[in-house]
C-alpha positions as CSV (number, residue, x, y, z in Angstrom):
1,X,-4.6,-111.3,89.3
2,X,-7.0,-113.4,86.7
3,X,-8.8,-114.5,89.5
4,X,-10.3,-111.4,89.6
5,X,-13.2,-112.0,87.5
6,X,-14.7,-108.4,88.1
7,X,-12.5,-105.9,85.8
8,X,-11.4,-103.1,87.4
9,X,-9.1,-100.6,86.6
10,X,-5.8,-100.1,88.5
11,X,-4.4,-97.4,90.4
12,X,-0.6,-96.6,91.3
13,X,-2.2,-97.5,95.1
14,X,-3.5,-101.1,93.9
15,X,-1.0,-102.0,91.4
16,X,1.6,-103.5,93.1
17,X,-0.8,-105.5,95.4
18,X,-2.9,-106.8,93.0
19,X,0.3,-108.0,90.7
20,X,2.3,-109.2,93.8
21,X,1.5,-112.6,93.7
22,X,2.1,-112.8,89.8
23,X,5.6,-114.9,89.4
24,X,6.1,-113.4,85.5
25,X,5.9,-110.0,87.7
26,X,8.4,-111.3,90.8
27,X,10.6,-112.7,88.7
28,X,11.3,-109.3,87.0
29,X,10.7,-106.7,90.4
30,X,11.9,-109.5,93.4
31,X,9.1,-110.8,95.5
32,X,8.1,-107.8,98.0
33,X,5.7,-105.4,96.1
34,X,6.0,-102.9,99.2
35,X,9.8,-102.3,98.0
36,X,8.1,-101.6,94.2
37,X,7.2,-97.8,92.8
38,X,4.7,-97.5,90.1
39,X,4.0,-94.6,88.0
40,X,1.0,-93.9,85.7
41,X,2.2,-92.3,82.2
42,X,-0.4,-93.3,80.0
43,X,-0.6,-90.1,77.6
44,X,-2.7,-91.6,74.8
45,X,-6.0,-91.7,74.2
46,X,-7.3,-95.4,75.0
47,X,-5.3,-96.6,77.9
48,X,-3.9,-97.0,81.6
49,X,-0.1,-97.4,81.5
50,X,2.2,-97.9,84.3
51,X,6.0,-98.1,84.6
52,X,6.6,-100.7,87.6
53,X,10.1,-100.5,89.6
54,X,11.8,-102.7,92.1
55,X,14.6,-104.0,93.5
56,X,15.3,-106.4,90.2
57,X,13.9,-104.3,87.2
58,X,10.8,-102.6,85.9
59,X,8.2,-103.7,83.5
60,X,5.2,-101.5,81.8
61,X,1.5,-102.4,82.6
62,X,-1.0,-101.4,80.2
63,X,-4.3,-101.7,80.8
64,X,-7.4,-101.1,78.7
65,X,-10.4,-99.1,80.1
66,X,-13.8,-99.2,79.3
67,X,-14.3,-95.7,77.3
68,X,-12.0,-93.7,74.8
69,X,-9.9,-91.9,77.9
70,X,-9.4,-88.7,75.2
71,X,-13.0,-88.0,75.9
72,X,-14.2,-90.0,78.5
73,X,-16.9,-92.1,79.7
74,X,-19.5,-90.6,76.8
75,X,-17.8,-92.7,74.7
76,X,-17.7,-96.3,75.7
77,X,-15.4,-99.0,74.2
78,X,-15.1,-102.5,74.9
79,X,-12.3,-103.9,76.6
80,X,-11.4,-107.0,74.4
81,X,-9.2,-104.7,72.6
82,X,-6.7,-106.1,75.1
83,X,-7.3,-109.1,73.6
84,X,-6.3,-108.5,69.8
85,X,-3.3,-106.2,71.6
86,X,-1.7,-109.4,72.6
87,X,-2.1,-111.0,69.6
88,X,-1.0,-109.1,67.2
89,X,2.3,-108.6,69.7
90,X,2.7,-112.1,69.8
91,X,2.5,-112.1,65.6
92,X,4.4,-109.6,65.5
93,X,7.1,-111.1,67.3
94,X,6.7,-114.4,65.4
95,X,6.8,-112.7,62.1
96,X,9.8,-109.7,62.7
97,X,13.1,-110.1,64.8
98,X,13.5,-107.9,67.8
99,X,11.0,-104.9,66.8
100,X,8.0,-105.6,69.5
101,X,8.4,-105.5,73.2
102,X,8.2,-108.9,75.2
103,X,4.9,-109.8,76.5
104,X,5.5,-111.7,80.2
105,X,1.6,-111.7,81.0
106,X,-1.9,-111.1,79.9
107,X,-5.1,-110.8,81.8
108,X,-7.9,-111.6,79.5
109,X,-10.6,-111.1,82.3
110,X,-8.4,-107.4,83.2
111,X,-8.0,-106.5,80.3
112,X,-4.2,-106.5,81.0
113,X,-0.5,-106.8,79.1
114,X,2.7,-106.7,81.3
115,X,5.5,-106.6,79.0
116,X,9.0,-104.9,78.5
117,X,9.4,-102.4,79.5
118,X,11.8,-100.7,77.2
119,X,14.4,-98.1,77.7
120,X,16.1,-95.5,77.5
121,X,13.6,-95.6,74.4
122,X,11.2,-92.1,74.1
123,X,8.5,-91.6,71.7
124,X,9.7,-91.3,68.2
125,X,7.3,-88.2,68.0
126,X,9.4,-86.4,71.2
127,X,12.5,-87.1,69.5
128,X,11.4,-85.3,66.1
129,X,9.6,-82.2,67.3
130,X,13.2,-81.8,69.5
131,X,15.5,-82.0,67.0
132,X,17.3,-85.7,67.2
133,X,18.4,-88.5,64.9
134,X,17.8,-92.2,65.2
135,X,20.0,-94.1,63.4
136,X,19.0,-96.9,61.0
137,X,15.3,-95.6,61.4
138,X,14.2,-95.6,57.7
139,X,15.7,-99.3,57.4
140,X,14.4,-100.4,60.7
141,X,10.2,-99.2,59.6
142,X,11.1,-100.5,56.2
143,X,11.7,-104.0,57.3
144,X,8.6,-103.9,59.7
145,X,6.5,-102.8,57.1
146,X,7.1,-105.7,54.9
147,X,8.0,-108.7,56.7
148,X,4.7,-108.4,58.7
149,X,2.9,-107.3,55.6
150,X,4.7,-110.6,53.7
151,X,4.7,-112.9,56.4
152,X,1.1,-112.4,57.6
153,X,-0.3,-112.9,53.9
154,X,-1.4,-115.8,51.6
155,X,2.0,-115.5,50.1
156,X,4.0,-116.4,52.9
157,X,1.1,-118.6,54.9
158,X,-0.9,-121.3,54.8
159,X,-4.4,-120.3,53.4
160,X,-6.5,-122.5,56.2
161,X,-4.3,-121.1,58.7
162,X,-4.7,-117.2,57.4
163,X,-8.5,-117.1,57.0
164,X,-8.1,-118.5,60.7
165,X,-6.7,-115.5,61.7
166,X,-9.0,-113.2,59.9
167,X,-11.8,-114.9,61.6
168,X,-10.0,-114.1,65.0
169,X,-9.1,-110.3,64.2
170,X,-12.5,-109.9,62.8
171,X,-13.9,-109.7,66.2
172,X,-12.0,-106.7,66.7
173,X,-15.1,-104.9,65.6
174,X,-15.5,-101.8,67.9
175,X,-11.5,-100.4,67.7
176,X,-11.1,-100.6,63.5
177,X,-14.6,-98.4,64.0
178,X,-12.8,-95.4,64.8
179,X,-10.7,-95.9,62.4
180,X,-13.3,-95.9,60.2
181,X,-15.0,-93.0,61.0
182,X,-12.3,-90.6,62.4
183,X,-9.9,-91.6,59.5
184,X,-12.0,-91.6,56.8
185,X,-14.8,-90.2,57.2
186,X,-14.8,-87.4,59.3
187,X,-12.3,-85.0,58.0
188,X,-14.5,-84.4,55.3
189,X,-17.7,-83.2,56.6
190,X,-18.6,-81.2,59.9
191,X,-18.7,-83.7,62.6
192,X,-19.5,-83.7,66.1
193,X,-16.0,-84.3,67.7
194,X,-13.8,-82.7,64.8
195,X,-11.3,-79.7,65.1
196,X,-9.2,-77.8,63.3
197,X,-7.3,-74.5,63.3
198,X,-9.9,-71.7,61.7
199,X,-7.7,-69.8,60.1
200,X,-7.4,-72.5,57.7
201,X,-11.2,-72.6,56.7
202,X,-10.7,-71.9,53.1
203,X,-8.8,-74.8,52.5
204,X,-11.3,-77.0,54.8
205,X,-13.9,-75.2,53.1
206,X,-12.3,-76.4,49.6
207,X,-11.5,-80.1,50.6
208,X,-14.9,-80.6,51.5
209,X,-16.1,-79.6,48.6
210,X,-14.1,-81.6,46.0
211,X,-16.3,-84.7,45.4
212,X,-13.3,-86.5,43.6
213,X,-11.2,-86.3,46.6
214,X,-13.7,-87.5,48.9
215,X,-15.0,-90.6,46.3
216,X,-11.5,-91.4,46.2
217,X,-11.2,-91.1,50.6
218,X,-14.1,-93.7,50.3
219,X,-12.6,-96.0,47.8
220,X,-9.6,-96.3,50.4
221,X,-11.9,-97.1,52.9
222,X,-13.7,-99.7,51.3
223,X,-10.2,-101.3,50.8
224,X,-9.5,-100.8,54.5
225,X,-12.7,-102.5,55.5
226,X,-13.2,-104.9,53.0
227,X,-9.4,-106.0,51.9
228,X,-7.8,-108.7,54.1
229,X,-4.6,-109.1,52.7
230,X,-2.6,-109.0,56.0
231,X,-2.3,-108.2,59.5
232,X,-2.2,-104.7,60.2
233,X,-0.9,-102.8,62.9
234,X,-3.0,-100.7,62.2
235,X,-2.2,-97.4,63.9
236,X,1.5,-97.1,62.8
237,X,2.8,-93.7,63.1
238,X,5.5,-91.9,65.3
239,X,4.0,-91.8,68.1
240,X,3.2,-96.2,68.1
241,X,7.5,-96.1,68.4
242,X,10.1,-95.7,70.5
243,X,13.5,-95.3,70.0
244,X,16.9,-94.5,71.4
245,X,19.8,-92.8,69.3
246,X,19.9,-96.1,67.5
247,X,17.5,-98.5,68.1
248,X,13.6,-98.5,67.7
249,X,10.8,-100.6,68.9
250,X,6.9,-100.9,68.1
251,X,4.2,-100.3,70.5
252,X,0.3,-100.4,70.7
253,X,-0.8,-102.4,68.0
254,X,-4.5,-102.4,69.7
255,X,-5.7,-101.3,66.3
256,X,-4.6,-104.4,64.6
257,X,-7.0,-106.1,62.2
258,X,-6.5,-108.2,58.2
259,X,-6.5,-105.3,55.7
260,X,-4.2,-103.4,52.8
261,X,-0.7,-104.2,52.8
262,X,0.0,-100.4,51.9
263,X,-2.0,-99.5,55.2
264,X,0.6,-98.8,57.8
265,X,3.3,-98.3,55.4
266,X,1.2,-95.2,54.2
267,X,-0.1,-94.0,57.8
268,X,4.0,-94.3,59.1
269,X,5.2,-92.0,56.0
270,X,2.4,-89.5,56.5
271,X,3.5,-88.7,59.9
272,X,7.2,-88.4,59.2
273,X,5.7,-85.8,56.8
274,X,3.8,-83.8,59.1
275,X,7.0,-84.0,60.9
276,X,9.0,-82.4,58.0
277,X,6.2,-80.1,57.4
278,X,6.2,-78.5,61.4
279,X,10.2,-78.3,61.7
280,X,9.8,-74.6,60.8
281,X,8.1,-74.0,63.7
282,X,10.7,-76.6,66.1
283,X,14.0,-75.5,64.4
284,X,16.6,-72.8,64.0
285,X,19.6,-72.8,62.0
286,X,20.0,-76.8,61.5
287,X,16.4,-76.8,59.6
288,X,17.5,-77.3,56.2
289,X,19.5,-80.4,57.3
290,X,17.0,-81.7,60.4
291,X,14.1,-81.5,57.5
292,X,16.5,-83.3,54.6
293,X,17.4,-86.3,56.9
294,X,13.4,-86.6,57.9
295,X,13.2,-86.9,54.0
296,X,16.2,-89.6,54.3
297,X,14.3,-91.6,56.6
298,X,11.4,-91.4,54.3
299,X,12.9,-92.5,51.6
300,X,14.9,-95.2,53.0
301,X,11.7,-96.5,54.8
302,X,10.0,-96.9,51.0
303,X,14.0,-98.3,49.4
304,X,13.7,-101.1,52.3
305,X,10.1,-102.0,52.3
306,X,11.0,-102.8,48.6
307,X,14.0,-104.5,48.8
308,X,12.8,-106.8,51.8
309,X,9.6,-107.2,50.3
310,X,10.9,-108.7,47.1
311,X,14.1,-110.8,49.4
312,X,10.7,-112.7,51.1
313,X,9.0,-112.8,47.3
314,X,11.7,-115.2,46.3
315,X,12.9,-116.7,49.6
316,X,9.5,-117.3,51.5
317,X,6.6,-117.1,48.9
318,X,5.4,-120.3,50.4
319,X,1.6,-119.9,50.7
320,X,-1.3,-120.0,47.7
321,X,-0.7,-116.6,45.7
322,X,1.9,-116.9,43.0
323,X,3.3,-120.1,43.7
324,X,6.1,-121.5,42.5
325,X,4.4,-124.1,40.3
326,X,3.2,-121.2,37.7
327,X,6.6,-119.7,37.8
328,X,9.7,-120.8,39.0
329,X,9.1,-124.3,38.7
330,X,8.6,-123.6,35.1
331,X,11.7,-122.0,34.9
332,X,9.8,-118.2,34.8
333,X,10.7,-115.2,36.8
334,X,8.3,-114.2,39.0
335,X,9.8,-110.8,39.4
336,X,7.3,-109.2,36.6
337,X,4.5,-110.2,39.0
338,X,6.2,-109.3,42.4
339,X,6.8,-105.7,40.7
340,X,2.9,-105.8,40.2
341,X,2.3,-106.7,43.7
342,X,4.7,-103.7,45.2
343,X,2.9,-101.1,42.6
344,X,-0.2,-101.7,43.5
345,X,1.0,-101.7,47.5
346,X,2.9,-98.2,46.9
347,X,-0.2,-96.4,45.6
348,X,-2.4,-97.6,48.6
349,X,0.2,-96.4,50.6
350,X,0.3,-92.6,49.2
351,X,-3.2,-92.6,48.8
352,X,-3.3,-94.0,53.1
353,X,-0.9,-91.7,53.5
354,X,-2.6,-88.1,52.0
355,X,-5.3,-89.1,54.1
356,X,-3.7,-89.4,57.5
357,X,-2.4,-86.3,56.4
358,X,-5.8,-85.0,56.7
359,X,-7.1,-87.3,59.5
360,X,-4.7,-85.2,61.8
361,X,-5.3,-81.7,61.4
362,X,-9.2,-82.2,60.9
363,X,-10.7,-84.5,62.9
364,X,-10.0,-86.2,66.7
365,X,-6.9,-86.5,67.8
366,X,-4.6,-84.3,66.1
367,X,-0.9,-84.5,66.4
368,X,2.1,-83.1,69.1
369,X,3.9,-82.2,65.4
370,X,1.7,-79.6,64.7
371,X,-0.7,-78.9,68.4
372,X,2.9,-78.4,69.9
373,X,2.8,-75.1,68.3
374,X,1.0,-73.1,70.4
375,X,0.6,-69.8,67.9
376,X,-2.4,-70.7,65.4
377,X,-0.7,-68.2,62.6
378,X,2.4,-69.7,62.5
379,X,0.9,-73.2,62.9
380,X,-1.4,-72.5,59.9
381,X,0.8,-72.2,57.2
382,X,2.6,-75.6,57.8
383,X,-0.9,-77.6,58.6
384,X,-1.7,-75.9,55.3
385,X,1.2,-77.5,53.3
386,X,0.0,-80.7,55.0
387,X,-3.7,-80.4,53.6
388,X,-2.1,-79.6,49.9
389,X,-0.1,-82.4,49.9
390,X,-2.4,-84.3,51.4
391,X,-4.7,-83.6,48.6
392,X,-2.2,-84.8,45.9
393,X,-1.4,-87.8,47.3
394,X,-5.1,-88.9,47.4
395,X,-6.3,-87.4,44.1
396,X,-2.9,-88.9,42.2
397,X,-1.9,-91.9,44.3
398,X,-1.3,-94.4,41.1
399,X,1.3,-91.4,39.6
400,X,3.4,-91.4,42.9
401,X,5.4,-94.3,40.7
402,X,9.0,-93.8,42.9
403,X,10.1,-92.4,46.2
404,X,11.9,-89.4,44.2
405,X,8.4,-88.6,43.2
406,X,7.1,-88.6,46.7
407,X,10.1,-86.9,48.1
408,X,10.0,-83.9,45.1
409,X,6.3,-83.1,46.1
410,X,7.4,-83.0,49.8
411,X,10.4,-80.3,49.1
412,X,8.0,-78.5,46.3
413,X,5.0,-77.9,49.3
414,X,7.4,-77.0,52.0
415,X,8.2,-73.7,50.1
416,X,4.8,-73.5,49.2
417,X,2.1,-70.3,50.4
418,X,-0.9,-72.2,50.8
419,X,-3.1,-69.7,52.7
């Protein structure tokens, strides 16, 4: 297939002819394509994906096109994104033990990664608007979160080799834009492609107007865009992982680029809170407990991204920042500054987090969590404990000292009347 120097997008009719001759794809399917199904079920916003099927196994396809496919052609985007896809899989995998999906091919020119094709895994997202349990979830996000935020800074590598990478991501100009602007920005004034549900006006009406709140959005942003501490996945939520009853997987790290290490731990917990905050609207008798073990898996997520973060501080704190010769060499702990590194990562996070929080009931691209729930008055109320939260966590990040704290504010806004 990369001798097809023209890109051009794939169909479930051209797949398996244009991949037939591919031996990482043979290999996996057996050797006749015409014995092969293929089935589009690319449901995002960016992307073609197939699930491929033959005698031998299946893989997943995934192929970039040329606009944002949420919208469509009117908004064009360029295909390297591809590109920086495969990269940060392939870091991922380096830096993280069986939490990305195998890569068996790329297709720079096609804008194309064939990789694993993982199941019975879902959507993360699916499984908490219906109801279901993954064990070891919390744990599992935890130890994402901070072996690639450890592992792909100057305290784990070599400096020369990370401002290498920087360079690289940095190309990855177009994709961390709409982050940028629909993220950041956006939510708080009237743009072009926002929504929202209008029976929440008042409170829109209110978040726009609070200048701190919005000085403090654009602090975050100036951290996001200017801070290249580490690789990011960038677009970490419940919907970028799959997962079985007890096993989990991350997907769709197109978004990657080097910024905040509190970045995707924030984005990841503020959409296991607008999980919490919709159950009302998914659940029946078993909400009390359904909502208190999404609140488990919050708080387990922040307990691990500690505990693993500070395991690598001592075991693998190998690069430039804090080294050993200033500390342990000279028989000091280095635990004083290591605490110093985590607070200053946690209050990132909650402020990241309040405003994903925002991001997804204001601007492009909302979430199933709350657009699953077709009534707008009983939507309302719940997207409006969001917003309130959402609001405290950005206005009062460097208070939010311990995952009690985060976890009390959670419980006191979910019985909250907000409208």
């Amino acid at each position: 297939m990369s001798t097809n120097v023209t890109y051009e997008p794939l169909t479930p009719e051209t797949l398996a002819t244009r991949l037939g001759q591919l031996e990482s794809v043979t290999s996996r399917l057996g050797p006749d394509h015409n014995q092969w199904s293929v089935k589009e079920v690319g449901d995002g916003n960016l992307n073609l994906v197939f699930i491929v099927v033959g005698p031998k196994g299946s893989i997943i396809v995934k192929q970039a096109l040329p606009y944002v496919r949420l919208v469509g052609d009117s908004w064009p985007l360029p295909l390297y994104r591809a590109f920086f896809e495969n990269c940060a899989l392939t870091r991922q995998a380096q830096r993280t033990q069986n939490c990305v999906p195998d890569v068996y091919h790329f297709d720079n020119a096609q804008a194309l990664i064939i990789m694993e094709h993982l199941k019975p895994h879902v959507i993360l997202r699916n499984k908490l608007i219906k109801g279901e349990r993954v064990t070891g979830l919390g744990k599992f996000v935890g130890e994402f979160c901070a072996q690639t935020a450890f592992r792909g800074s100057e305290l784990s590598m070599n400096s020369a080799d990370k401002k290498a990478e920087v360079g690289i991501f940095s190309g990855n100009v177009a994709i961390p834009a709409i982050s940028e602007s629909l993220v950041f920005t956006d939510p708080y004034f009237v743009a072009q492609m926002n929504s929202h549900n209008s029976l929440l006006d008042p409170i829109v009406t209110a978040l726009r107007s609070n200048v701190e709140l919005k000085v403090r959005a654009q602090r975050m942003l100036m951290k996001f865009a200017s801070n290249t501490e580490t690789m990011l996945h960038g677009d970490l939520h419940s919907g970028s992982i799959m997962s079985t009853d007890g096993e989990s997987k991350i997907i769709d790290p197109e978004f990657a680029q080097y910024g905040p290490m509190g970045f995707d731990l924030g984005m990841v917990t503020a959409n296991f809170l607008m999980a919490y905050f919709s159950q009302p609207a998914h659940r029946g008798d078993d909400l009390d407990d359904y909502q208190e073990w999404i609140l488990s898996v919050i708080g387990e997520s922040l307990r691990t991204f500690r505990a693993e973060f500070k395991r690598l501080w001592h075991a693998e704190r190998t690069g430039m920042l804090y080294p050993a010769t200033l500390f342990e060499d000279q028989g000091h702990d280095s635990s004083i500054a290591c605490e110093q590194v985590l607070t200053d990562i946690f209050s990132d996070a909650m402020a990241f987090c309040g405003i994903e929080m925002h991001r997804r009931c204001l601007s492009l691209a909302h979430n199933a969590d709350f657009e699953d729930i077709v009534d707008p008055a009983i939507r309302a109320p719940l997207e409006a404990r969001n917003l309130g939260m959402g609001a405290q966590l950005i206005l009062e990040a460097e208070t939010i000292t311990d995952n009690a704290s985060l976890i009390s504010m959670a419980n006191s806004y979910n019985r909250r009347n907000m409208l």
